[in-house]
mmCIF file of the N, C-alpha and C atoms, coordinates in Angstrom:
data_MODEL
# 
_entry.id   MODEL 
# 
loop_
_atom_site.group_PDB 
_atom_site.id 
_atom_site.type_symbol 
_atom_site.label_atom_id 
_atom_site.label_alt_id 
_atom_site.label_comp_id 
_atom_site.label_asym_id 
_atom_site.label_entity_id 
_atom_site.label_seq_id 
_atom_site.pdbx_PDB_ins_code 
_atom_site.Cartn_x 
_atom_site.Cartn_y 
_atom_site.Cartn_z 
_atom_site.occupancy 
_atom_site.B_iso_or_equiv 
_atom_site.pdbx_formal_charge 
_atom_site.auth_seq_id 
_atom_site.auth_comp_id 
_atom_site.auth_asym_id 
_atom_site.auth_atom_id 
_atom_site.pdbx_PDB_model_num 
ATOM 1   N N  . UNK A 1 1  ? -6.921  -1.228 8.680   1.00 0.00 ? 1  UNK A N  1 
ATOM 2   C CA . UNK A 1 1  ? -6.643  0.071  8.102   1.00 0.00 ? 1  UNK A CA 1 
ATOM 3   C C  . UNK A 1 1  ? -5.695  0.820  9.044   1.00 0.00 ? 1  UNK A C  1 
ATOM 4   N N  . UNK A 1 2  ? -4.658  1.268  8.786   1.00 0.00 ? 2  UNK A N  1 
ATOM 5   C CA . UNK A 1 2  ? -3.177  1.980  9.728   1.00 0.00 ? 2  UNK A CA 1 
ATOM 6   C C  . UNK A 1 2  ? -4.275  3.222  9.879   1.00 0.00 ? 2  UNK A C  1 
ATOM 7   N N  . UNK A 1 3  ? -3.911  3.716  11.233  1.00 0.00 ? 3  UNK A N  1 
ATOM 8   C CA . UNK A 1 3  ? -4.800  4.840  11.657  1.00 0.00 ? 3  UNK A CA 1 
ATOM 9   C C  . UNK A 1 3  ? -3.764  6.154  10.952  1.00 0.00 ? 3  UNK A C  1 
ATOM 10  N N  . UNK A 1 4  ? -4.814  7.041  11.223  1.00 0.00 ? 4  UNK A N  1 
ATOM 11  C CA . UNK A 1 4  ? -4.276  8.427  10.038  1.00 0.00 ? 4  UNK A CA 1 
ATOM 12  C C  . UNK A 1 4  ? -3.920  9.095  11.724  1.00 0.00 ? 4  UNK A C  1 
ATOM 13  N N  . UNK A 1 5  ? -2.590  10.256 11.266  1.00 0.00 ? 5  UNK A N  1 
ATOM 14  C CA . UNK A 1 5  ? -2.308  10.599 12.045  1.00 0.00 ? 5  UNK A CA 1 
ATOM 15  C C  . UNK A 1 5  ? -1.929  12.367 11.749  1.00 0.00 ? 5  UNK A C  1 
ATOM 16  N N  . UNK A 1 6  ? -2.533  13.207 12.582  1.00 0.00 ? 6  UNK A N  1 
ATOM 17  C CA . UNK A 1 6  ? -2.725  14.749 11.886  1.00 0.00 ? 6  UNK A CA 1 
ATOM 18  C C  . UNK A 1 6  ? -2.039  15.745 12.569  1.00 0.00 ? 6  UNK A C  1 
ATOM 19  N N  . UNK A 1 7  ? -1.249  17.058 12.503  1.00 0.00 ? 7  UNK A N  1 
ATOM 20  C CA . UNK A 1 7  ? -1.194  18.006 13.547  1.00 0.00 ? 7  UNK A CA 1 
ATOM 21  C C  . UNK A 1 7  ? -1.823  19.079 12.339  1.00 0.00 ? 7  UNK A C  1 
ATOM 22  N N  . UNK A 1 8  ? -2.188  19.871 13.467  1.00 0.00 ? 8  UNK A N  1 
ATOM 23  C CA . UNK A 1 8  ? -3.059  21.223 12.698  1.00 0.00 ? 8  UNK A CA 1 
ATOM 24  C C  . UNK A 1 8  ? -1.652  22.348 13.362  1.00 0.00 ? 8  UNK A C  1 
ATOM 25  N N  . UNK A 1 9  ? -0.997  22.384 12.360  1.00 0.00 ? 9  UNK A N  1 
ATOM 26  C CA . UNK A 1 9  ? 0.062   23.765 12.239  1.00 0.00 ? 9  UNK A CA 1 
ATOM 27  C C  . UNK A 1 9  ? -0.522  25.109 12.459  1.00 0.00 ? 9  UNK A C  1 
ATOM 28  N N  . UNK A 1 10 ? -1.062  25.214 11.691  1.00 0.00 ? 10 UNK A N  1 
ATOM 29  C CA . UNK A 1 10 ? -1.611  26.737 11.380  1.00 0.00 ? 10 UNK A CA 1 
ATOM 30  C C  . UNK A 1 10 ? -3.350  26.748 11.236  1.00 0.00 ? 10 UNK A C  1 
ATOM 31  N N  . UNK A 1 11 ? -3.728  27.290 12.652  1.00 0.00 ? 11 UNK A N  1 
ATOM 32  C CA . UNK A 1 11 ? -5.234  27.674 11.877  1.00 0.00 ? 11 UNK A CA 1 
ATOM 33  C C  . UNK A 1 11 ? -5.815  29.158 11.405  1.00 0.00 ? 11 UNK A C  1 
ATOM 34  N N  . UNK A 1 12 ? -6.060  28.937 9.912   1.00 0.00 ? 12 UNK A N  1 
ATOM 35  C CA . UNK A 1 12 ? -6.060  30.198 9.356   1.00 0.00 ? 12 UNK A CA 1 
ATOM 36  C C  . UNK A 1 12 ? -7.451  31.169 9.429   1.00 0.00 ? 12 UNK A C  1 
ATOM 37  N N  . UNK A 1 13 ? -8.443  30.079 9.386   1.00 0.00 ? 13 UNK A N  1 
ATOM 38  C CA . UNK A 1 13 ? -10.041 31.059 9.815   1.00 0.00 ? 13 UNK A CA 1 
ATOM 39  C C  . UNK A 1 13 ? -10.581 29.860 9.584   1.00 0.00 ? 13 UNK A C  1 
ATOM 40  N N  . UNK A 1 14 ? -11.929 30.065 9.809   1.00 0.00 ? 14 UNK A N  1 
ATOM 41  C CA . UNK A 1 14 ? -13.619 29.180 10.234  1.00 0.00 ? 14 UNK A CA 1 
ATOM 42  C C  . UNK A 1 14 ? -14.414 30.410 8.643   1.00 0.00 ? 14 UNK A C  1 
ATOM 43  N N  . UNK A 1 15 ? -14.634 29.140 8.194   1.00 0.00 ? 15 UNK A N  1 
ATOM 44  C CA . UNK A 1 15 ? -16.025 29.490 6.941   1.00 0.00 ? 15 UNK A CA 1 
ATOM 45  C C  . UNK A 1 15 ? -17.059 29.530 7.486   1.00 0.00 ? 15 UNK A C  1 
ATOM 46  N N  . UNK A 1 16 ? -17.518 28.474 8.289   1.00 0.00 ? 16 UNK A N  1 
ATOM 47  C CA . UNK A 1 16 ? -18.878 28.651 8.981   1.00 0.00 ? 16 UNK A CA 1 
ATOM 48  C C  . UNK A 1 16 ? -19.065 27.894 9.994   1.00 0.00 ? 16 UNK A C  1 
ATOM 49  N N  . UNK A 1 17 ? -19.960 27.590 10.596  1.00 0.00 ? 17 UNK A N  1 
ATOM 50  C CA . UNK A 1 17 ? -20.375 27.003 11.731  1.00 0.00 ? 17 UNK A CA 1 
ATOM 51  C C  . UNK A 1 17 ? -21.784 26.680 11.879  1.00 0.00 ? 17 UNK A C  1 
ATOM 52  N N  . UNK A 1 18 ? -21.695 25.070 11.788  1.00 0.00 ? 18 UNK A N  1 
ATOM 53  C CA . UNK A 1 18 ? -23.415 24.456 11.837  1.00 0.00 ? 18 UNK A CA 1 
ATOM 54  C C  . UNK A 1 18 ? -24.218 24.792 13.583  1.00 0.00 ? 18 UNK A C  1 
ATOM 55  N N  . UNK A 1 19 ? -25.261 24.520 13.603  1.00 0.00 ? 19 UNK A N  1 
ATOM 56  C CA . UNK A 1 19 ? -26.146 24.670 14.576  1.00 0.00 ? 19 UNK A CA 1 
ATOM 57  C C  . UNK A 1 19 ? -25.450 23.778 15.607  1.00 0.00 ? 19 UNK A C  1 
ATOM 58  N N  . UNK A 1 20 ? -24.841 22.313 15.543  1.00 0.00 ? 20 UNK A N  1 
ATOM 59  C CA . UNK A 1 20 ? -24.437 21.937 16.149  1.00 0.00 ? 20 UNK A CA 1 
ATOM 60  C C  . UNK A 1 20 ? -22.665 22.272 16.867  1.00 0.00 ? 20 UNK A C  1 
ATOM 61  N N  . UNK A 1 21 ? -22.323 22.857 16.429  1.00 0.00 ? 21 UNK A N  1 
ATOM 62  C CA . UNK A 1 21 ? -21.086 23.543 16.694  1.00 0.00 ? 21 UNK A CA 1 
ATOM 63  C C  . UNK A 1 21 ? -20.048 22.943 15.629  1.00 0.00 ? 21 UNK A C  1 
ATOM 64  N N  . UNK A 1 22 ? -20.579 22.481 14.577  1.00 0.00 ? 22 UNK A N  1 
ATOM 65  C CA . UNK A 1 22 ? -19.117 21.680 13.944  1.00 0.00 ? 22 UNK A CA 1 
ATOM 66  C C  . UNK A 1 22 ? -18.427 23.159 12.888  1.00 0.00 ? 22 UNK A C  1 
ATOM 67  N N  . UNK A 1 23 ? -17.747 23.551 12.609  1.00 0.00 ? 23 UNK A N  1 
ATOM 68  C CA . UNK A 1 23 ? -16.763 24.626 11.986  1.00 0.00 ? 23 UNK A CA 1 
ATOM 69  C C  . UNK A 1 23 ? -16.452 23.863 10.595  1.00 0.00 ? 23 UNK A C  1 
ATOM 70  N N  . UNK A 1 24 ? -16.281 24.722 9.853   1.00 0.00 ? 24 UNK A N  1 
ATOM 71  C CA . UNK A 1 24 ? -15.982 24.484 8.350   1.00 0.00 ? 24 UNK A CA 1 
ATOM 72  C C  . UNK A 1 24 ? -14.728 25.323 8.635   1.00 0.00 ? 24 UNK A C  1 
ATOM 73  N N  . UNK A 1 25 ? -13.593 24.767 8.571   1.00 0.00 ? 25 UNK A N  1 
ATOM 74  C CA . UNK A 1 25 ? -12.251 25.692 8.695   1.00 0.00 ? 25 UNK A CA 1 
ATOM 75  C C  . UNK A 1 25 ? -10.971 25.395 7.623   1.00 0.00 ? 25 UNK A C  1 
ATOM 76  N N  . UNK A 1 26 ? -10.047 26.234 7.317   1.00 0.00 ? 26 UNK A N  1 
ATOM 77  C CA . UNK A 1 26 ? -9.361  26.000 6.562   1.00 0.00 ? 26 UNK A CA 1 
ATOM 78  C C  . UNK A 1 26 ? -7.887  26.377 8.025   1.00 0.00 ? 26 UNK A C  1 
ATOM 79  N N  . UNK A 1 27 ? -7.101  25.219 7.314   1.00 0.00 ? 27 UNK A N  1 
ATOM 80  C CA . UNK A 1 27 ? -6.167  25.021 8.404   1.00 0.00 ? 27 UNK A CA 1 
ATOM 81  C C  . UNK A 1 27 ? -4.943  24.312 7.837   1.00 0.00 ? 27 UNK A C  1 
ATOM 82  N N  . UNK A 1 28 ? -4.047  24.838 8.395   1.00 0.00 ? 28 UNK A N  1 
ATOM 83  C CA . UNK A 1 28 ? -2.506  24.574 7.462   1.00 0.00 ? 28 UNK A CA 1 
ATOM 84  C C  . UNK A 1 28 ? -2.211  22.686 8.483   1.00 0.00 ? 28 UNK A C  1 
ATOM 85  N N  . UNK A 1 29 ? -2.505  21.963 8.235   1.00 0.00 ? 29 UNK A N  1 
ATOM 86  C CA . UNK A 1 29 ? -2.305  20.315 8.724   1.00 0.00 ? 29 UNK A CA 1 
ATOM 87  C C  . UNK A 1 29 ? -1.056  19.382 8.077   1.00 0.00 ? 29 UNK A C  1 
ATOM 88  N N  . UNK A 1 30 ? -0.362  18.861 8.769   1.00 0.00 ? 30 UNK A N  1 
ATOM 89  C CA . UNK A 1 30 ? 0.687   18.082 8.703   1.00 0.00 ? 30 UNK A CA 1 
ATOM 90  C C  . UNK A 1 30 ? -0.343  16.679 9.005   1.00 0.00 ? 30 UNK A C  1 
ATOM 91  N N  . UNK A 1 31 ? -0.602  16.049 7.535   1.00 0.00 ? 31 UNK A N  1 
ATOM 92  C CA . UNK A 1 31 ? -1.047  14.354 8.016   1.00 0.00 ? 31 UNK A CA 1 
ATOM 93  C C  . UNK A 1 31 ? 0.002   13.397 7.248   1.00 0.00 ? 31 UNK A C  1 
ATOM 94  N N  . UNK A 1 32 ? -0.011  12.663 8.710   1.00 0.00 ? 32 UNK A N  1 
ATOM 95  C CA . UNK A 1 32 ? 0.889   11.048 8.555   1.00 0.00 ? 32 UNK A CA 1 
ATOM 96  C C  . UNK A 1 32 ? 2.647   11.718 8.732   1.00 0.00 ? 32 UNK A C  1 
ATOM 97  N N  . UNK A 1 33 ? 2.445   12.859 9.051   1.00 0.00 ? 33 UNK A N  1 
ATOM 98  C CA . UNK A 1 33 ? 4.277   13.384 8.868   1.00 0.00 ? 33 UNK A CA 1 
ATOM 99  C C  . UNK A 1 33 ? 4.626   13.683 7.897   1.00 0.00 ? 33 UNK A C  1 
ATOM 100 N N  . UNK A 1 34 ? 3.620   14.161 7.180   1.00 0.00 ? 34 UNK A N  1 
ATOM 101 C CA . UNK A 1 34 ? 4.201   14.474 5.788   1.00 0.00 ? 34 UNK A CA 1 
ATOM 102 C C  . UNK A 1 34 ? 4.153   16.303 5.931   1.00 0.00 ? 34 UNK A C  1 
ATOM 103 N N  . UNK A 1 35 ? 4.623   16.922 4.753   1.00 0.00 ? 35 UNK A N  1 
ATOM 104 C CA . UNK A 1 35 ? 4.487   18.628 4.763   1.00 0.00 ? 35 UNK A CA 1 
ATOM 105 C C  . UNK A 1 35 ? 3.136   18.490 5.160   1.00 0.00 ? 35 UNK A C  1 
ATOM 106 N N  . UNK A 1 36 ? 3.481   20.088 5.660   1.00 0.00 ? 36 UNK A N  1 
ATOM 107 C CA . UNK A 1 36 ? 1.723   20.508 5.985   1.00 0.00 ? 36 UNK A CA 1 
ATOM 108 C C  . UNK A 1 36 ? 1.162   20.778 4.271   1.00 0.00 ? 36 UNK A C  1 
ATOM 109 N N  . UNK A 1 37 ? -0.053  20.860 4.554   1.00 0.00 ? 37 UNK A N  1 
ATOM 110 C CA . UNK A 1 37 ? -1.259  21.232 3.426   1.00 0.00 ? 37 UNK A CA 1 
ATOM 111 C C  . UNK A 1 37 ? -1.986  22.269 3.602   1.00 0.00 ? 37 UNK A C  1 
ATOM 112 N N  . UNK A 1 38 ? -2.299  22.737 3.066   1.00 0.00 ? 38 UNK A N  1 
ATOM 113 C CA . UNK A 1 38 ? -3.993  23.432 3.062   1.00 0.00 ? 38 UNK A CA 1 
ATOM 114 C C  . UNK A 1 38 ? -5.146  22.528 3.205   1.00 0.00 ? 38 UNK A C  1 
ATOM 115 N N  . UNK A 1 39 ? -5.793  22.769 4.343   1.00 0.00 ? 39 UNK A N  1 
ATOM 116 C CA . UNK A 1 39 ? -6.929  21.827 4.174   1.00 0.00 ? 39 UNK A CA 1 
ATOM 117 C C  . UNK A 1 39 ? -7.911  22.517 4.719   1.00 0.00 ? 39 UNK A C  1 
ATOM 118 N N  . UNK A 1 40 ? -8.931  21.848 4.069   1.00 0.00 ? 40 UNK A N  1 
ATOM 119 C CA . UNK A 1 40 ? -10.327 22.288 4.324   1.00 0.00 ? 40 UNK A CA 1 
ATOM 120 C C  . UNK A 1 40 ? -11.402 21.703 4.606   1.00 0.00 ? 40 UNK A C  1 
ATOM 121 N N  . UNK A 1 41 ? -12.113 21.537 5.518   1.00 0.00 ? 41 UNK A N  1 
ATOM 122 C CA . UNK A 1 41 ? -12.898 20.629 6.278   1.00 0.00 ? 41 UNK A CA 1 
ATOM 123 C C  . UNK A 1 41 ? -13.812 21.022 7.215   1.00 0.00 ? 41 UNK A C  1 
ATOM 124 N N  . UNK A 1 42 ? -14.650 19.928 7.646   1.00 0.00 ? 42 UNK A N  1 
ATOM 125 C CA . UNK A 1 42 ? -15.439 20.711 8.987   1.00 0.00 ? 42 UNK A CA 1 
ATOM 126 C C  . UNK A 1 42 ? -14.996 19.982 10.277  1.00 0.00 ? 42 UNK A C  1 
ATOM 127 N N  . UNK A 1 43 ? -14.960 20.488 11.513  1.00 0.00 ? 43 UNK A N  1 
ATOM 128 C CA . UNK A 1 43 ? -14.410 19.463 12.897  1.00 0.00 ? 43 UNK A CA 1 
ATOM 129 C C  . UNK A 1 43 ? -15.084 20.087 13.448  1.00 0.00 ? 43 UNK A C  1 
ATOM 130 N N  . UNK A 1 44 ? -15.882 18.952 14.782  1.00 0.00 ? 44 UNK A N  1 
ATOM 131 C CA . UNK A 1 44 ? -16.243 19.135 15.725  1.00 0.00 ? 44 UNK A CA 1 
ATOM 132 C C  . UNK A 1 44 ? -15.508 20.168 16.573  1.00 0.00 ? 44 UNK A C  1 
ATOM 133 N N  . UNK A 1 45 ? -16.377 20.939 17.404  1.00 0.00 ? 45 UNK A N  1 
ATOM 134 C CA . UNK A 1 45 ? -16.353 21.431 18.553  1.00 0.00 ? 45 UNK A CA 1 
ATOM 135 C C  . UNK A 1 45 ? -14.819 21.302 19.408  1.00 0.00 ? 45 UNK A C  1 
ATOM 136 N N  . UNK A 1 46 ? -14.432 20.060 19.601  1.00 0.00 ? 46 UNK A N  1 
ATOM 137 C CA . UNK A 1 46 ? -13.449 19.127 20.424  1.00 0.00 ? 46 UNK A CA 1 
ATOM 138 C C  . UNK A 1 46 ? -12.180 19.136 19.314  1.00 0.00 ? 46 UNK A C  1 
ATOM 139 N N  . UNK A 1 47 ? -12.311 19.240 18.193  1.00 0.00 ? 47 UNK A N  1 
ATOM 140 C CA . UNK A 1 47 ? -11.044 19.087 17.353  1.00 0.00 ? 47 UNK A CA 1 
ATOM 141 C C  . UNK A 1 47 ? -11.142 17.595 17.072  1.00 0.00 ? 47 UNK A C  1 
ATOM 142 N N  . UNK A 1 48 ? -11.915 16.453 17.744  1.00 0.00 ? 48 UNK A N  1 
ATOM 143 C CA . UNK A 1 48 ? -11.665 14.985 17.981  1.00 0.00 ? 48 UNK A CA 1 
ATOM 144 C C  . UNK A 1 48 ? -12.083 14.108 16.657  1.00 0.00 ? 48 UNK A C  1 
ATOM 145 N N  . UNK A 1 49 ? -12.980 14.895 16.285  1.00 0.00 ? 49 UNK A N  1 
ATOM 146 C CA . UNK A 1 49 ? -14.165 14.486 14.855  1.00 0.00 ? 49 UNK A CA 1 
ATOM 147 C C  . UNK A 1 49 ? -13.420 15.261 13.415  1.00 0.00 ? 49 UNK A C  1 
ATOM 148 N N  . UNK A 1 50 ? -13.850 14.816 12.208  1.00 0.00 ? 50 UNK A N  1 
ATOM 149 C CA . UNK A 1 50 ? -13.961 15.691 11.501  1.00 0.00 ? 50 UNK A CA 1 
ATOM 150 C C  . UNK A 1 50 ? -14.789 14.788 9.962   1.00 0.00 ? 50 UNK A C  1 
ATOM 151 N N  . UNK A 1 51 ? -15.132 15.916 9.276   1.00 0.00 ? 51 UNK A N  1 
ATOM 152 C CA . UNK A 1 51 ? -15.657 15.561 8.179   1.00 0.00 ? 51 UNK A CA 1 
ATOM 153 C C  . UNK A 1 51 ? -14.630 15.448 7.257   1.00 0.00 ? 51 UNK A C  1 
ATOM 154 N N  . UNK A 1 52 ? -15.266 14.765 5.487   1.00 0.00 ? 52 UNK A N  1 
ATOM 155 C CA . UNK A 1 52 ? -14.477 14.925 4.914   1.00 0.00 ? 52 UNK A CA 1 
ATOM 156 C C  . UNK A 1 52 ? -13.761 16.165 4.274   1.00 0.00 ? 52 UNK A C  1 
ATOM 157 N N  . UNK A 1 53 ? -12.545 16.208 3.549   1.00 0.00 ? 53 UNK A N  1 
ATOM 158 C CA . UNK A 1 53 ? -12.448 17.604 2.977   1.00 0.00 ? 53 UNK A CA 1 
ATOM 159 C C  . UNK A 1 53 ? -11.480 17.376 1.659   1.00 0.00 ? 53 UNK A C  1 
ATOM 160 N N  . UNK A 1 54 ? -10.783 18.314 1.870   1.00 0.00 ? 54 UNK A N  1 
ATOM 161 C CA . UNK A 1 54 ? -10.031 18.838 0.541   1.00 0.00 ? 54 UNK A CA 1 
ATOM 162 C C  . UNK A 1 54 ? -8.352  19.243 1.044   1.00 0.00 ? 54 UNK A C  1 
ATOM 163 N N  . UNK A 1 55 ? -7.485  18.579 0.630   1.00 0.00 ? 55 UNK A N  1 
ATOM 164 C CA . UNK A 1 55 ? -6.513  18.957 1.366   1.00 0.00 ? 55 UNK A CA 1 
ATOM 165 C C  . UNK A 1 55 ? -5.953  19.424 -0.369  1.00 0.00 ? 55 UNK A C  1 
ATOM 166 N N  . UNK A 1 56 ? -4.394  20.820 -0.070  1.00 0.00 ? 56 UNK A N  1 
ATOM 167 C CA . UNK A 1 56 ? -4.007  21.678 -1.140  1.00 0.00 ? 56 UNK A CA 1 
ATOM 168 C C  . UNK A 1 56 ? -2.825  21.761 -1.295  1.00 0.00 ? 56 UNK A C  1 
ATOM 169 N N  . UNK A 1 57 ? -1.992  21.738 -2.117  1.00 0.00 ? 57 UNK A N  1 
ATOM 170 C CA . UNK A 1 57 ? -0.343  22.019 -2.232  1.00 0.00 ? 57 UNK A CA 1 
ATOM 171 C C  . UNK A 1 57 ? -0.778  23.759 -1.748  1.00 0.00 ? 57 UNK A C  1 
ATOM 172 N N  . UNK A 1 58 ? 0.634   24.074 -1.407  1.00 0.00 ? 58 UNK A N  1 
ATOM 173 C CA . UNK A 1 58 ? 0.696   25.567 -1.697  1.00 0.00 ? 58 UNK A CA 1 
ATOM 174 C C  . UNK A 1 58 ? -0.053  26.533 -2.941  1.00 0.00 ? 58 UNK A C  1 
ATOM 175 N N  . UNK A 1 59 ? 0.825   26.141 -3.999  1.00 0.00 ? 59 UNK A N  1 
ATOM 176 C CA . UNK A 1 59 ? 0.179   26.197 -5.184  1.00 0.00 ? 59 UNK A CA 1 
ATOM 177 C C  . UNK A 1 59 ? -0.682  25.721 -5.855  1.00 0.00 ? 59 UNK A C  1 
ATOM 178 N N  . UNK A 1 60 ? -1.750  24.773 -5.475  1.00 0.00 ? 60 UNK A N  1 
ATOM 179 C CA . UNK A 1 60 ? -2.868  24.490 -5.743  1.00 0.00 ? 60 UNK A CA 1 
ATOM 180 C C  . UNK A 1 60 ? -3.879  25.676 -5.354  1.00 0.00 ? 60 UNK A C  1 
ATOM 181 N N  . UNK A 1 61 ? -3.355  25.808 -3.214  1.00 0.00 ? 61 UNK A N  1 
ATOM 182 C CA . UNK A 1 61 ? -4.652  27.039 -2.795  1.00 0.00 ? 61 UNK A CA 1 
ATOM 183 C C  . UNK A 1 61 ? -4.006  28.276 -3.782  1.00 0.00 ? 61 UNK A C  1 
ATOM 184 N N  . UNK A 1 62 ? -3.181  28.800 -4.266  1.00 0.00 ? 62 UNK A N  1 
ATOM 185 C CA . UNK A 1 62 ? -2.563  30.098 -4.305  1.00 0.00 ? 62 UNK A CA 1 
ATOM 186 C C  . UNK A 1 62 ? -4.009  30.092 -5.902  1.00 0.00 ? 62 UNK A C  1 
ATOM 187 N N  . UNK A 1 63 ? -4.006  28.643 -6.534  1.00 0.00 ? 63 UNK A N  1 
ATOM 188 C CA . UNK A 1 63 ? -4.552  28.841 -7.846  1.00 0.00 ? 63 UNK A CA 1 
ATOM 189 C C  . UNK A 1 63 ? -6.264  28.964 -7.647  1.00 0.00 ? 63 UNK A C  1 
ATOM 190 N N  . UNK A 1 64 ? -6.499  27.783 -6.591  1.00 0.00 ? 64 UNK A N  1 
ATOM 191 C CA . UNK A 1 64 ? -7.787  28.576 -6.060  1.00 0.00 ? 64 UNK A CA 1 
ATOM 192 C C  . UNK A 1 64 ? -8.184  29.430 -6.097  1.00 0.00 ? 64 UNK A C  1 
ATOM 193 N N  . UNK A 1 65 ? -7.863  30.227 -5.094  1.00 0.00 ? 65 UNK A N  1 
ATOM 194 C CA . UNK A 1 65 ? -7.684  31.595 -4.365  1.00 0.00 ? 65 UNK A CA 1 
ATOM 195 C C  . UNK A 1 65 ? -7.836  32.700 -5.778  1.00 0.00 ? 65 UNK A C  1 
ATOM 196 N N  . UNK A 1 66 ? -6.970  32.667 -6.740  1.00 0.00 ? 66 UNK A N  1 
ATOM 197 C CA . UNK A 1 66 ? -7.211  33.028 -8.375  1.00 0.00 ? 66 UNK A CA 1 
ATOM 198 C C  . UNK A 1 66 ? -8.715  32.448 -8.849  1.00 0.00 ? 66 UNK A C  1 
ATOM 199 N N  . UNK A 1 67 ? -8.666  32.087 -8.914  1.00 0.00 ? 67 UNK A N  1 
ATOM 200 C CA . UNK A 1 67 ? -10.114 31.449 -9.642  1.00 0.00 ? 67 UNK A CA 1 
ATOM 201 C C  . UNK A 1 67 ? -11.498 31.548 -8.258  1.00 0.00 ? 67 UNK A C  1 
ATOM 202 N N  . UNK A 1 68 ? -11.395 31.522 -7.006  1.00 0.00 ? 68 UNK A N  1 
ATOM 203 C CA . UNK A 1 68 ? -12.498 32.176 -6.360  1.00 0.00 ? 68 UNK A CA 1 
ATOM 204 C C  . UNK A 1 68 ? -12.577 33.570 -6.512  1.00 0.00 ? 68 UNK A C  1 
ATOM 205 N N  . UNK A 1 69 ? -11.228 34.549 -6.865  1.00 0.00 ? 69 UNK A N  1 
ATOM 206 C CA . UNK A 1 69 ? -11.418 35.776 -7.297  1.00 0.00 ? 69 UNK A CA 1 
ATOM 207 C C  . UNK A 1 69 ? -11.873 36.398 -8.398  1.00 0.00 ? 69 UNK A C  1 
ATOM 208 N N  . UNK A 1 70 ? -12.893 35.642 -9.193  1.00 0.00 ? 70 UNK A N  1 
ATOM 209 C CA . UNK A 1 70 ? -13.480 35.853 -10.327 1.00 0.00 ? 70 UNK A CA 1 
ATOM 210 C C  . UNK A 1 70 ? -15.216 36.044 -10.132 1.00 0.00 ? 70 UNK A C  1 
ATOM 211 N N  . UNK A 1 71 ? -15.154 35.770 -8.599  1.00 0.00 ? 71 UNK A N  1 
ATOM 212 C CA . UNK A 1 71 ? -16.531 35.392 -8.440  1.00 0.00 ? 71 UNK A CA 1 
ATOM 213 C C  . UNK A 1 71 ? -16.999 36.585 -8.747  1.00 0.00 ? 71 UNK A C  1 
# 
């Protein structure tokens, strides 16, 4: 399996944070060299780990972002 390769551009805020220190954060990420994304995920403490998530076009979060504003 070719290893995945990430930079975190922009970090925009932390949703939450487990007992163990891992962060639920949404963060503007460039993976494999491609445009950055919106992504959303949880990472360890270290940045080294992470869970799975949800990565976003621009206009995917912008449509989100619309539709969580209904809550």
């Amino acid at each position: 399996m070719p290893e995945v390769t990430y930079e975190i551009i922009e970090h925009i805020g932390v949703i939450s944070t487990s007992a163990k220190g891992y962060t639920k954060e949404v963060n503007l990420i460039r993976w494999n060299g491609n445009p950055a994304k919106v992504d959303i995920r949880d990472w360890s403490p270290d940045k080294q780990k992470m869970g799975k998530g949800v990565t976003l076009t621009e206009e995917q979060a912008r449509e989100l972002r619309k539709v969580l504003d209904n809550i």
